[in-house]
C-alpha positions as protocol buffer text, in pm:
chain_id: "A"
residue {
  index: 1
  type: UNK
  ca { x: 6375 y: 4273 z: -2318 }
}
residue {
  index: 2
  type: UNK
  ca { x: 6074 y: 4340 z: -2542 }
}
residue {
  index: 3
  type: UNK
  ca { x: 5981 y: 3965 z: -2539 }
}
residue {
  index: 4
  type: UNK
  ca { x: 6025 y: 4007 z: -2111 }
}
residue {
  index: 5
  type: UNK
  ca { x: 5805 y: 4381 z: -2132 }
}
residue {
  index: 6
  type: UNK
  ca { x: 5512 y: 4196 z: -2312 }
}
residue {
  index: 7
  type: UNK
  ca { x: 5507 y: 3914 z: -2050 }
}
residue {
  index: 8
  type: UNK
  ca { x: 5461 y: 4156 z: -1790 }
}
residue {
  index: 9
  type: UNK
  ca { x: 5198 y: 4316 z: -2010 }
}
residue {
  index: 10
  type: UNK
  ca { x: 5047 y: 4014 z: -2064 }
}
residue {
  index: 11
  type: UNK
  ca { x: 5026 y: 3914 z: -1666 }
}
residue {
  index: 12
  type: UNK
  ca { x: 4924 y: 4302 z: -1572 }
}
residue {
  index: 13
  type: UNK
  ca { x: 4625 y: 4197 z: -1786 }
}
residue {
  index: 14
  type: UNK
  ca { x: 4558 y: 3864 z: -1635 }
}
residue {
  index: 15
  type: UNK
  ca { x: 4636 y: 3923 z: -1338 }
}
residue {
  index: 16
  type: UNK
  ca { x: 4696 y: 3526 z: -1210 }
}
residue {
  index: 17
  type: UNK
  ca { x: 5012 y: 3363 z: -1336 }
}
residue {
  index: 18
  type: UNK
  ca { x: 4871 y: 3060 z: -1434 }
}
residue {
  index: 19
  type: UNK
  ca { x: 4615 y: 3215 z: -1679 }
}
residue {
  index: 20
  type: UNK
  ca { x: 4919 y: 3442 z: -1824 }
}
residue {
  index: 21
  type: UNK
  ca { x: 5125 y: 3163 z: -1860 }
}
residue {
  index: 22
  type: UNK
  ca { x: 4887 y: 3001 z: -2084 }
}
residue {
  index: 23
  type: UNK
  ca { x: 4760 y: 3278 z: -2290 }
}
residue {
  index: 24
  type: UNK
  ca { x: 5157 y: 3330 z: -2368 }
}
residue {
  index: 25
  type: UNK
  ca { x: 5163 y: 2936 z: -2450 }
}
residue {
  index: 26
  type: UNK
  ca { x: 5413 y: 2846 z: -2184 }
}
residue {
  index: 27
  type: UNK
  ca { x: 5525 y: 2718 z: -1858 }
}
residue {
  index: 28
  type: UNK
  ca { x: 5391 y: 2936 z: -1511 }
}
residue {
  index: 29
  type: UNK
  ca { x: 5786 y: 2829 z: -1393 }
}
residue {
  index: 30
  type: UNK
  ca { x: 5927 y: 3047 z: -1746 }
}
residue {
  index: 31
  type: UNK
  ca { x: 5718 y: 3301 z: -1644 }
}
residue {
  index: 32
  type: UNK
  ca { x: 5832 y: 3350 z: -1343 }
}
residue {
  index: 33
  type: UNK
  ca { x: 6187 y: 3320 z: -1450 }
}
residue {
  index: 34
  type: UNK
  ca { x: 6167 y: 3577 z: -1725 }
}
residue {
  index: 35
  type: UNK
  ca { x: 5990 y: 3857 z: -1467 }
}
residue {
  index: 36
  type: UNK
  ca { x: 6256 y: 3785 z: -1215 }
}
residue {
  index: 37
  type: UNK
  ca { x: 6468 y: 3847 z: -1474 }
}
residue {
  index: 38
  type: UNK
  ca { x: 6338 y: 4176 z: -1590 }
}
residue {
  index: 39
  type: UNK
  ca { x: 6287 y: 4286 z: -1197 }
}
residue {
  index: 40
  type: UNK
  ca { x: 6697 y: 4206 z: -1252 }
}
residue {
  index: 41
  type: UNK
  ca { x: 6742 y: 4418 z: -1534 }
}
residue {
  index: 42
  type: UNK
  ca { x: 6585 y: 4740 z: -1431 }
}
residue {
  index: 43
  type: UNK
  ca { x: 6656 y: 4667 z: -1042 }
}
residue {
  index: 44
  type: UNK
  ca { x: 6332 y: 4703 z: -898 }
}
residue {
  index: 45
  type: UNK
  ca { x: 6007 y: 4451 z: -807 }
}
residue {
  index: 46
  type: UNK
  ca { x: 5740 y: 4466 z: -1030 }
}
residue {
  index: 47
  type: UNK
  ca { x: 5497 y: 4217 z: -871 }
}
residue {
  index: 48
  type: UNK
  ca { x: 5383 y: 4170 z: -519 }
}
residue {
  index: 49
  type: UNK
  ca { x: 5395 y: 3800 z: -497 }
}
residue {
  index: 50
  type: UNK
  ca { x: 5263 y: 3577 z: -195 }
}
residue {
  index: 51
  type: UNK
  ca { x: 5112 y: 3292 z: -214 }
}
residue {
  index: 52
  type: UNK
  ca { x: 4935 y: 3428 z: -551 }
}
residue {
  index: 53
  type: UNK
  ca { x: 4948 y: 3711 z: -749 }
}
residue {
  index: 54
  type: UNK
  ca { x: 4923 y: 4000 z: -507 }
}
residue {
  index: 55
  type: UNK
  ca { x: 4943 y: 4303 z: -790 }
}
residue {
  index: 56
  type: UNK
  ca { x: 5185 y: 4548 z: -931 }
}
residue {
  index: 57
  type: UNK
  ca { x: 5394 y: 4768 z: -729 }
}
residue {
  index: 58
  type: UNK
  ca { x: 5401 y: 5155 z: -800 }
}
residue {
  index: 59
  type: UNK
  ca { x: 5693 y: 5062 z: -995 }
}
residue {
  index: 60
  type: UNK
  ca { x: 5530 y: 4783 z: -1174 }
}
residue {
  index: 61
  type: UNK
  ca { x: 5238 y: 5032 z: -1258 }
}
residue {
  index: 62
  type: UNK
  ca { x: 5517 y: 5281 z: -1386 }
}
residue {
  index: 63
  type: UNK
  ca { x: 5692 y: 5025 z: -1624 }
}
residue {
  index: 64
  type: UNK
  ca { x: 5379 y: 4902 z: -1744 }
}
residue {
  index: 65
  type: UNK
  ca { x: 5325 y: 5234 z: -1903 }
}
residue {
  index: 66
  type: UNK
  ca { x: 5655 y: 5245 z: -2096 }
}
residue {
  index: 67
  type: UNK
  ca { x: 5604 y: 4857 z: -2113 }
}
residue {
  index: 68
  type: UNK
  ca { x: 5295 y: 4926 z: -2352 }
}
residue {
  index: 69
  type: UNK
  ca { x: 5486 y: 5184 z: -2510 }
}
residue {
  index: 70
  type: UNK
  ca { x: 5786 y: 5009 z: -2626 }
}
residue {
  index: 71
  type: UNK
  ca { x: 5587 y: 4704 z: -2707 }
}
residue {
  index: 72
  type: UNK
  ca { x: 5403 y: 4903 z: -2963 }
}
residue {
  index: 73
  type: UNK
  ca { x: 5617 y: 5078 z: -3087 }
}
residue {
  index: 74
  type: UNK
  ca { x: 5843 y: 4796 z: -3174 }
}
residue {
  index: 75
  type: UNK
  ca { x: 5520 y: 4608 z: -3318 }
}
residue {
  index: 76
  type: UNK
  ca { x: 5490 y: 4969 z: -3511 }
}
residue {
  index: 77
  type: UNK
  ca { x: 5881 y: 4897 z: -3642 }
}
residue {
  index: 78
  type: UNK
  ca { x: 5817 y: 4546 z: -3751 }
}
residue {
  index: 79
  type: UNK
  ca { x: 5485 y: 4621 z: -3940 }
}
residue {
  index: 80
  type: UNK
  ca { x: 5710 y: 4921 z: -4122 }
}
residue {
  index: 81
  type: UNK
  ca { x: 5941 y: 4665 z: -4213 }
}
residue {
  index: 82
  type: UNK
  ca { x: 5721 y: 4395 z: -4381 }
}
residue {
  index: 83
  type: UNK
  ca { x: 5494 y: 4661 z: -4511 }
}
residue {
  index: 84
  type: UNK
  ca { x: 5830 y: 4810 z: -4738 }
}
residue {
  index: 85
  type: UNK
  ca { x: 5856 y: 4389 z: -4871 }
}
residue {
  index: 86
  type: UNK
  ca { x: 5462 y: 4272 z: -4886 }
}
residue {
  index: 87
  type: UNK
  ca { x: 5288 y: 4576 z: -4896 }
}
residue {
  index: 88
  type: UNK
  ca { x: 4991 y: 4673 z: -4594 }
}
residue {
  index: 89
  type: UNK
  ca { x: 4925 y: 4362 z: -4453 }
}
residue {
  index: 90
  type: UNK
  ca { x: 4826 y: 4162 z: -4154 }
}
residue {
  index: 91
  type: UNK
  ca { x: 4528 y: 4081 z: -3899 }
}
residue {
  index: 92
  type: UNK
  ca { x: 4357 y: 4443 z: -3740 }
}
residue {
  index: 93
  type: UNK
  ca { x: 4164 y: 4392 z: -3395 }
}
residue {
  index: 94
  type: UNK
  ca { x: 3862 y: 4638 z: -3397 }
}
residue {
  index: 95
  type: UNK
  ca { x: 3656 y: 4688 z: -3079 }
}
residue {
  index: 96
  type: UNK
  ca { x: 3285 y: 4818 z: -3198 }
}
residue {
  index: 97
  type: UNK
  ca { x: 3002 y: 4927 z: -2988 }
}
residue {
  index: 98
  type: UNK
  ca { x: 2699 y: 4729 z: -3030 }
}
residue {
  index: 99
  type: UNK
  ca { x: 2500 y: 5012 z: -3154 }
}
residue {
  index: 100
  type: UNK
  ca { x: 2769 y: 5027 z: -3389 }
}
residue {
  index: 101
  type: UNK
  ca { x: 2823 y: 4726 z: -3576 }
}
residue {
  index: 102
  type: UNK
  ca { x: 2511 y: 4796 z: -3870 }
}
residue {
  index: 103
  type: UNK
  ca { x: 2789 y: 5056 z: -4015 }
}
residue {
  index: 104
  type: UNK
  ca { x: 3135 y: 4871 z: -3926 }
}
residue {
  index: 105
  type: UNK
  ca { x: 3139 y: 4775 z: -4254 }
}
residue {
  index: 106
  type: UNK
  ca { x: 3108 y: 5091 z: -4452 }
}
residue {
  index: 107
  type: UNK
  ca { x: 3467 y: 5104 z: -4281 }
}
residue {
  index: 108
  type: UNK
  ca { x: 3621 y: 4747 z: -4316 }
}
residue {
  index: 109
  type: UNK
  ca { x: 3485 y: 4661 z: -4693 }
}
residue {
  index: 110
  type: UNK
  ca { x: 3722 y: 4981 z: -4794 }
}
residue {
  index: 111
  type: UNK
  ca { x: 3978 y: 4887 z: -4623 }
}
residue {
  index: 112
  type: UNK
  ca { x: 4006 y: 4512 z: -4734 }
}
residue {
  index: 113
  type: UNK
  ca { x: 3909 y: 4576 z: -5051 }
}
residue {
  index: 114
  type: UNK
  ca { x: 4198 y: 4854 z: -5115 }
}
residue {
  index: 115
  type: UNK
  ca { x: 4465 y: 4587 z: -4934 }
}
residue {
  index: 116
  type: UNK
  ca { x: 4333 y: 4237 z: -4991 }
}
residue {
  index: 117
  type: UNK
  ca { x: 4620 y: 4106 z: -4801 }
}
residue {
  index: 118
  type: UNK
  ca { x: 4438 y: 4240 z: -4511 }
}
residue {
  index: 119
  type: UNK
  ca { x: 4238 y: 4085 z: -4281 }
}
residue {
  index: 120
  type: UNK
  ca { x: 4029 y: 4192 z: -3971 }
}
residue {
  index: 121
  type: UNK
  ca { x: 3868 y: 4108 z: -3623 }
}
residue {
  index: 122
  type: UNK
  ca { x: 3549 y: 4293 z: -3500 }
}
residue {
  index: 123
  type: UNK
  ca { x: 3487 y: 4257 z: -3175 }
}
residue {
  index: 124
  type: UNK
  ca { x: 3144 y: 4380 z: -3007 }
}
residue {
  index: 125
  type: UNK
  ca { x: 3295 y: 4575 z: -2681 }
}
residue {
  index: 126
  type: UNK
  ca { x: 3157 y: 4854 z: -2445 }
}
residue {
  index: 127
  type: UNK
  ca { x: 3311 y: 5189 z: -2454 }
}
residue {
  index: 128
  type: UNK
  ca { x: 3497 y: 5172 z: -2153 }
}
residue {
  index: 129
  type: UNK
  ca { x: 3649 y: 4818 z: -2316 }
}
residue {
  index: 130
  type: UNK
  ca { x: 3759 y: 4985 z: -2588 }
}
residue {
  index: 131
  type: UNK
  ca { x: 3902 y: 5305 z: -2438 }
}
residue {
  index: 132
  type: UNK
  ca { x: 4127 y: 5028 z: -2186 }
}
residue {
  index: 133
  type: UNK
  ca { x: 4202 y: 4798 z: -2429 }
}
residue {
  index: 134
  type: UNK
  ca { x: 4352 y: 5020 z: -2698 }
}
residue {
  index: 135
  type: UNK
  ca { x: 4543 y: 5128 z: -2425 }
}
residue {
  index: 136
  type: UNK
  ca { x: 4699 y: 4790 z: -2330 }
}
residue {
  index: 137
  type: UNK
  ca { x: 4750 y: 4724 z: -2712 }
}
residue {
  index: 138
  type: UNK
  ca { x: 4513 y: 4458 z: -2705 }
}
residue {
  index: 139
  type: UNK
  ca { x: 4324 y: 4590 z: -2990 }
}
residue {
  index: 140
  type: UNK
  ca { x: 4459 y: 4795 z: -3275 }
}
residue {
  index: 141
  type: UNK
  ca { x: 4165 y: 5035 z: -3345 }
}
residue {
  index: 142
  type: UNK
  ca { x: 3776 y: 5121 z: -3166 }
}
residue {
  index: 143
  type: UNK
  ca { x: 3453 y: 5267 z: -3266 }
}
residue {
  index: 144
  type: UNK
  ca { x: 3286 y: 5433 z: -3026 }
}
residue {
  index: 145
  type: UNK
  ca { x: 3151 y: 5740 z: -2871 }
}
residue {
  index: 146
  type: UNK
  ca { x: 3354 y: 6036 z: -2904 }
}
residue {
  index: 147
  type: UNK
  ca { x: 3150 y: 6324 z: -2717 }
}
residue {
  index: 148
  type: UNK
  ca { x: 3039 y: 6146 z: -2460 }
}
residue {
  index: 149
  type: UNK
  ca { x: 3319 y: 6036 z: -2211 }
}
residue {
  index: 150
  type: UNK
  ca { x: 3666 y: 6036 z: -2148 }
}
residue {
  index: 151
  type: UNK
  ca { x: 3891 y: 5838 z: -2392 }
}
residue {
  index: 152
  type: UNK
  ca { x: 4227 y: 5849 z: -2285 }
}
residue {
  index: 153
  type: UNK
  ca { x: 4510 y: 5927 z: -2498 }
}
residue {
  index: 154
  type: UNK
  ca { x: 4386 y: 5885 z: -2848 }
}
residue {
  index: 155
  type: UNK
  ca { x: 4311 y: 6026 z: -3224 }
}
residue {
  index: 156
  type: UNK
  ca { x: 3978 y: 6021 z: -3331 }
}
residue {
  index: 157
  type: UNK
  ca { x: 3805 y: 6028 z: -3658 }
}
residue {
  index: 158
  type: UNK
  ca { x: 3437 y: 6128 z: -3638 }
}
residue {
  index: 159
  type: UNK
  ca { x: 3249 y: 5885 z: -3888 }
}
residue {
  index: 160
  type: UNK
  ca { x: 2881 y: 5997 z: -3809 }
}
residue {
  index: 161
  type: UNK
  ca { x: 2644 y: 6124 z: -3586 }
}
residue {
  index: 162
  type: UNK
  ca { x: 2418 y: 5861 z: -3408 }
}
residue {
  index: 163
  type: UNK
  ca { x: 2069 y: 5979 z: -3346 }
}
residue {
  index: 164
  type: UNK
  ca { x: 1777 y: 5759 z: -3214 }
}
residue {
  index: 165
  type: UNK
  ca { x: 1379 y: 5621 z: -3239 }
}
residue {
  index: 166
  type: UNK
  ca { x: 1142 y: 5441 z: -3059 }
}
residue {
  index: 167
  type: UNK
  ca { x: 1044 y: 5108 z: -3172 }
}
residue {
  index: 168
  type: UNK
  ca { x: 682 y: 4951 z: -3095 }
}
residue {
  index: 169
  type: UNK
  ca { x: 449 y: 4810 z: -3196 }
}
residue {
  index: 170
  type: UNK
  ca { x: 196 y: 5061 z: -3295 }
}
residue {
  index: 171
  type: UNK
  ca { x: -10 y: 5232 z: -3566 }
}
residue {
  index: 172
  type: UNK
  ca { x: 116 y: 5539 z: -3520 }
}
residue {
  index: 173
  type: UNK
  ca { x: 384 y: 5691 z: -3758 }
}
residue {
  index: 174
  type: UNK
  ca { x: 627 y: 5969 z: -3719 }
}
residue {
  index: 175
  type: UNK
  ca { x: 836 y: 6139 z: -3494 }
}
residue {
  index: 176
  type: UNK
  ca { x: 789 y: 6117 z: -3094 }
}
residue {
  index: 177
  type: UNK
  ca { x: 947 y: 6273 z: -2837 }
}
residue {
  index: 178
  type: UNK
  ca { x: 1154 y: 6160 z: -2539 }
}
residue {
  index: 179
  type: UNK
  ca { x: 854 y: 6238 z: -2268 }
}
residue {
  index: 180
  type: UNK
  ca { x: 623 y: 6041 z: -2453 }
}
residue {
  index: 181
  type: UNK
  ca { x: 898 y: 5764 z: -2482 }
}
residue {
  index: 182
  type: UNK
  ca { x: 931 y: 5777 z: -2145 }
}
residue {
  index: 183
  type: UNK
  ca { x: 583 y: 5662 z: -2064 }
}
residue {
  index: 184
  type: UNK
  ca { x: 592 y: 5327 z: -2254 }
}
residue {
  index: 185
  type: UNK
  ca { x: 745 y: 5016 z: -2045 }
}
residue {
  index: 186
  type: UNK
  ca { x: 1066 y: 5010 z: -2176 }
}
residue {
  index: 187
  type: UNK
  ca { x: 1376 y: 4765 z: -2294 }
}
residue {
  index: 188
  type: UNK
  ca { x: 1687 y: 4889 z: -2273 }
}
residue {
  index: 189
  type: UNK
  ca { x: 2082 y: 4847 z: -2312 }
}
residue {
  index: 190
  type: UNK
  ca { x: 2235 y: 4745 z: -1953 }
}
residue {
  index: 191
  type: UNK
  ca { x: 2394 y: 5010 z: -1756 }
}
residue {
  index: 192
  type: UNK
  ca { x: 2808 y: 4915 z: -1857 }
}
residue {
  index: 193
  type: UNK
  ca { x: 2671 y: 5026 z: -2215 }
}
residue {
  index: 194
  type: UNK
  ca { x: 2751 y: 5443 z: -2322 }
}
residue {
  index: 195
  type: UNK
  ca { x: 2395 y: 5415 z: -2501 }
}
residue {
  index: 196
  type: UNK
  ca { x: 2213 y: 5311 z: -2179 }
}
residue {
  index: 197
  type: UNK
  ca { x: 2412 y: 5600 z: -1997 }
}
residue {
  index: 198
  type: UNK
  ca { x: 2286 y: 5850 z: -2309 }
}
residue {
  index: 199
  type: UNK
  ca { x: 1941 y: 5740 z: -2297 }
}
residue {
  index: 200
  type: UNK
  ca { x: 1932 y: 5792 z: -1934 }
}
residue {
  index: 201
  type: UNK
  ca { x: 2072 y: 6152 z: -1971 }
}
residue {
  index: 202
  type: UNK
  ca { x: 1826 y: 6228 z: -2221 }
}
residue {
  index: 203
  type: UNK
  ca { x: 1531 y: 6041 z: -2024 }
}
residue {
  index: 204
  type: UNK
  ca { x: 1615 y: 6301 z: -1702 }
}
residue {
  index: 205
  type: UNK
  ca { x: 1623 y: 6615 z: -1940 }
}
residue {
  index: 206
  type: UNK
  ca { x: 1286 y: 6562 z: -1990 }
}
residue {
  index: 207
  type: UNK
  ca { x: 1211 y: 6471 z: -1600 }
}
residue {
  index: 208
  type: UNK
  ca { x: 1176 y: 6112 z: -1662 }
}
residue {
  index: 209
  type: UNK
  ca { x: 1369 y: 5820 z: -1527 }
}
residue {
  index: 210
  type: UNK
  ca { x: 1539 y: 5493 z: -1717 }
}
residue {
  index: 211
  type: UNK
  ca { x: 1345 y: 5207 z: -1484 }
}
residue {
  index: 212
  type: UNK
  ca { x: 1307 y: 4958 z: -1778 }
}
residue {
  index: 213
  type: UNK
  ca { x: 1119 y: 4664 z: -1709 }
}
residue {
  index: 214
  type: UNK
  ca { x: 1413 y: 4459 z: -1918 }
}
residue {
  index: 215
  type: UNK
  ca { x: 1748 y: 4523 z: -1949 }
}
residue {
  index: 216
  type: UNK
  ca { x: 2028 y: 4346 z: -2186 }
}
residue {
  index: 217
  type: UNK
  ca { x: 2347 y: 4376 z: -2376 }
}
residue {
  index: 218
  type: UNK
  ca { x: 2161 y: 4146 z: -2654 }
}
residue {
  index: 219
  type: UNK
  ca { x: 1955 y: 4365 z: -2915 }
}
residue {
  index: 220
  type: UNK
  ca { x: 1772 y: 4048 z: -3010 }
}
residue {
  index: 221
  type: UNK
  ca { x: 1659 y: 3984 z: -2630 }
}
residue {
  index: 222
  type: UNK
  ca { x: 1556 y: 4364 z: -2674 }
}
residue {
  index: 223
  type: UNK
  ca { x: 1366 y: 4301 z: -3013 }
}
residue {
  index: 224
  type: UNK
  ca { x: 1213 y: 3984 z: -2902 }
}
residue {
  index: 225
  type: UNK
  ca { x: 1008 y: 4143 z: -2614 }
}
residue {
  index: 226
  type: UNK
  ca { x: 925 y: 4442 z: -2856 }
}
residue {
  index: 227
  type: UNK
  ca { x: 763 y: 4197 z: -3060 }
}
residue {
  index: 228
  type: UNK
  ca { x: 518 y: 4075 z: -2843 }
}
residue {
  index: 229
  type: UNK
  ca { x: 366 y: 4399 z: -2805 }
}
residue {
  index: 230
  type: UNK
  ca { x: 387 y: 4450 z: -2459 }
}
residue {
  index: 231
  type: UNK
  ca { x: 769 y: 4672 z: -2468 }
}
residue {
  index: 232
  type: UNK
  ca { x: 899 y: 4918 z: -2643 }
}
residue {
  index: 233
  type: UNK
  ca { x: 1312 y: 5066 z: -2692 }
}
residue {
  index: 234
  type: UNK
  ca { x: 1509 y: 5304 z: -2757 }
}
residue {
  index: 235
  type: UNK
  ca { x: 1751 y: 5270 z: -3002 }
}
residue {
  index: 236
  type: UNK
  ca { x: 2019 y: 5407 z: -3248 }
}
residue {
  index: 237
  type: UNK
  ca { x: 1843 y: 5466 z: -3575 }
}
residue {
  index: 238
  type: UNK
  ca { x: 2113 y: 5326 z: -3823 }
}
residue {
  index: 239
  type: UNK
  ca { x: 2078 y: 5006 z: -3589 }
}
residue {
  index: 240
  type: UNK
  ca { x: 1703 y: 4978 z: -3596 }
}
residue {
  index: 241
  type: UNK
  ca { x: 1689 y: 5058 z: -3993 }
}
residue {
  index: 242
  type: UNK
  ca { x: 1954 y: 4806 z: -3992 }
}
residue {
  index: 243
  type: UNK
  ca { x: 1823 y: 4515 z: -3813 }
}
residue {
  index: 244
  type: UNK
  ca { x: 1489 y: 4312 z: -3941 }
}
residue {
  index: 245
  type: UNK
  ca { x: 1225 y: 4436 z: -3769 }
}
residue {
  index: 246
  type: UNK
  ca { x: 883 y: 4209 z: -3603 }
}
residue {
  index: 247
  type: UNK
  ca { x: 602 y: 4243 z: -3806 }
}
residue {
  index: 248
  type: UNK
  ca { x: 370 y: 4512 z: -3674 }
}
residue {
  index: 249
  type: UNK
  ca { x: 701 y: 4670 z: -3517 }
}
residue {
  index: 250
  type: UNK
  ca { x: 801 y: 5037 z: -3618 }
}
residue {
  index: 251
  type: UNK
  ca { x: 1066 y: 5292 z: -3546 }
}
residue {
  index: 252
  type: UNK
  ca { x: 984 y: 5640 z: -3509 }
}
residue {
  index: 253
  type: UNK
  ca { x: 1282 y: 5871 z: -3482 }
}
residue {
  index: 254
  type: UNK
  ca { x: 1310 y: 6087 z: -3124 }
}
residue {
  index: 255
  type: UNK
  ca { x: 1311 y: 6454 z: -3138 }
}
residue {
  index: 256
  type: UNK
  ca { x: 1437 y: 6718 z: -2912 }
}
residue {
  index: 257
  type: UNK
  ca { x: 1815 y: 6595 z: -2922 }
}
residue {
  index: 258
  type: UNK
  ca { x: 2114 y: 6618 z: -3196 }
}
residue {
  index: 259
  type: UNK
  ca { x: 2249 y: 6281 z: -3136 }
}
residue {
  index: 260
  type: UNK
  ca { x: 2602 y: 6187 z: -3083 }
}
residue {
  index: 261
  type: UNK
  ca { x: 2920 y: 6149 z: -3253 }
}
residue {
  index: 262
  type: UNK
  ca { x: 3063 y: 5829 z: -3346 }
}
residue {
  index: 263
  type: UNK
  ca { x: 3393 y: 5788 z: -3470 }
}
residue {
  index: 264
  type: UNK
  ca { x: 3758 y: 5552 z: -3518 }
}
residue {
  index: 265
  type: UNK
  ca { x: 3973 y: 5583 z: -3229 }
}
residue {
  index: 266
  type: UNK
  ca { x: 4323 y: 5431 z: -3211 }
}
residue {
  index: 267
  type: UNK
  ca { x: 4608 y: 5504 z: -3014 }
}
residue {
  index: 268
  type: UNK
  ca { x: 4784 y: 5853 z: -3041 }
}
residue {
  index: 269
  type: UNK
  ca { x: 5126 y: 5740 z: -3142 }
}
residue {
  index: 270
  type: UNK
  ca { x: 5328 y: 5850 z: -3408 }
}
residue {
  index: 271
  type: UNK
  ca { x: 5441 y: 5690 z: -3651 }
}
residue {
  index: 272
  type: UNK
  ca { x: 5150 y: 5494 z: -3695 }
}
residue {
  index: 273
  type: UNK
  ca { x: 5165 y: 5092 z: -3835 }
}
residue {
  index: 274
  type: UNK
  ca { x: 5088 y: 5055 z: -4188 }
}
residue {
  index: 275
  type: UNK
  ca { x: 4701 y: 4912 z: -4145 }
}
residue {
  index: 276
  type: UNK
  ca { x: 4647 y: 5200 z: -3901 }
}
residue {
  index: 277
  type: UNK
  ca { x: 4756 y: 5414 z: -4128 }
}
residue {
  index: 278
  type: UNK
  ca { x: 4511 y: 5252 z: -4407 }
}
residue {
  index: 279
  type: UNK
  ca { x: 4212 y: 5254 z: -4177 }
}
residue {
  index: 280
  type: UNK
  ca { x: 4239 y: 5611 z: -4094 }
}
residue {
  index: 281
  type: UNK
  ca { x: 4258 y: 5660 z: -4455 }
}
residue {
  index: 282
  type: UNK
  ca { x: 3943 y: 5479 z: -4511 }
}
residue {
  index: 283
  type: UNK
  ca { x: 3737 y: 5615 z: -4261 }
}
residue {
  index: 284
  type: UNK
  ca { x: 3864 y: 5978 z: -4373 }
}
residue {
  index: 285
  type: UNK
  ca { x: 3737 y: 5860 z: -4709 }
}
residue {
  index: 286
  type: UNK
  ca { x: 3422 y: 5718 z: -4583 }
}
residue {
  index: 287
  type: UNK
  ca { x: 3326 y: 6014 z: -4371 }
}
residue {
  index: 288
  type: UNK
  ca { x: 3424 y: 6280 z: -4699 }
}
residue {
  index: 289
  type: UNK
  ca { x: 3106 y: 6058 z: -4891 }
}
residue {
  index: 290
  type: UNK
  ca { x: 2887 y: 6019 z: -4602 }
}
């Protein structure tokens, strides 16, 4: 059954049979065969078919849910199991915000260093990626927003507190605030992004409106307009401090808000798998130094 429950997971996802049939690495026709045979074993449809894939049924929708939950636990089970005969090993699938990824390693080096039969996959995601695909066990662990909107059912780990600058280029140093940011022409993070939705919350405390005159998920589109003089940004400061900035470019950290928490999320299930259990240990330990 477990093999059956995570090709149902695996169409859910898809949502075609033909692309679920190849992402499994098999025939559309065993596909088919092995849902019918599931809608057998628990006696109800879980698929409206017609001429294509038509969605799940309210049952389908229910057995999804303990579909995802016996799948991972019995991933959980195996990963015990090898972990008791090779140790914490094994590939970890991280989803990371983009404003994010200048600190992802002060979590993975750690980890991998601590287990170096460990490996990982960092993945630049949104927020709401993250939050749905922890949830369908398509990755293992996020980092992401914690304060900001709903997560689902999760633990968290706060890791730090994102706060935020404007970078221009300009003559002026120190610290601006978020009306005067408000008045350059601006470059920011596209509207699927948590940041863009944060600046734009921020931007209306002070009676101002996000209307940038570019908009992208790529921080070097961003950075490459802010270099020519004529745009400015606002972004995370551990991201600008991280990234090389345009000559004549500076960052000048916002006032008049606390920032944001940032922090490890991964599914709230109990027992955890081994490399969960190591990456909440490092990020524990990282966020004790920090």
């Amino acid at each position: 059954m477990i093999d059956r429950l995570n090709m149902f997971m695996v169409l859910a996802r898809e949502q075609h049979f033909g692309r679920a049939a190849e992402a499994l690495g098999i025939t559309q026709p065993s596909l088919s065969s092995a849902l019918r045979a599931l809608e057998d074993q628990l006696g109800v449809q879980l698929v409206r078919r017609g001429s294509r894939y038509g969605g799940l049924t309210p049952e389908g929708e229910r057995v999804l849910d303990w579909a995802r939950r016996i799948v991972g636990d019995a991933r959980t089970m195996q990963a015990e199991m090898r972990a008791r005969h090779r140790g914490v090993s094994g590939r970890l699938r991280i989803g990371v915000i983009p404003t994010a990824m200048p600190r992802i390693a002060d979590l993975t080096a750690p980890l991998l260093a601590r287990h170096p039969a460990t490996e990982v996959t960092i993945l630049s995601r949104s927020s709401d990626e993250i939050r749905d695909q922890i949830a369908a066990l398509e990755l293992d662990a996020g980092v992401t927003y914690l304060d900001s909107e709903p997560l689902g059912k999760v633990q968290r780990l706060p890791l730090f507190r994102e706060t935020y600058c404007l970078v221009d280029r300009t003559e002026q140093a120190g610290p601006v605030g978020w009306a005067e940011a408000a008045t350059r022409p601006l470059c920011l993070l596209t509207p699927d992004m948590q940041n863009r939705r944060i600046v734009a919350r921020h931007l209306a405390d002070v009676g101002a409106r996000d209307v940038p005159r570019v908009e992208s998920n790529s921080m070097l589109a961003i950075l490459s307009h802010v270099a020519t003089g004529d745009w400015a940004a606002v972004l995370p400061q551990a991201l600008a401090d991280g990234l090389p900035l345009p000559a004549g470019v500076l960052s000048r950290p916002l006032t008049g808000a606390e920032g944001h928490m940032v922090g490890l999320i991964v599914a709230a299930r109990e027992p955890h798998p081994p490399l969960i259990r190591a990456l909440l240990e490092a990020g524990t330990r990282g966020a004790a130094v920090s």
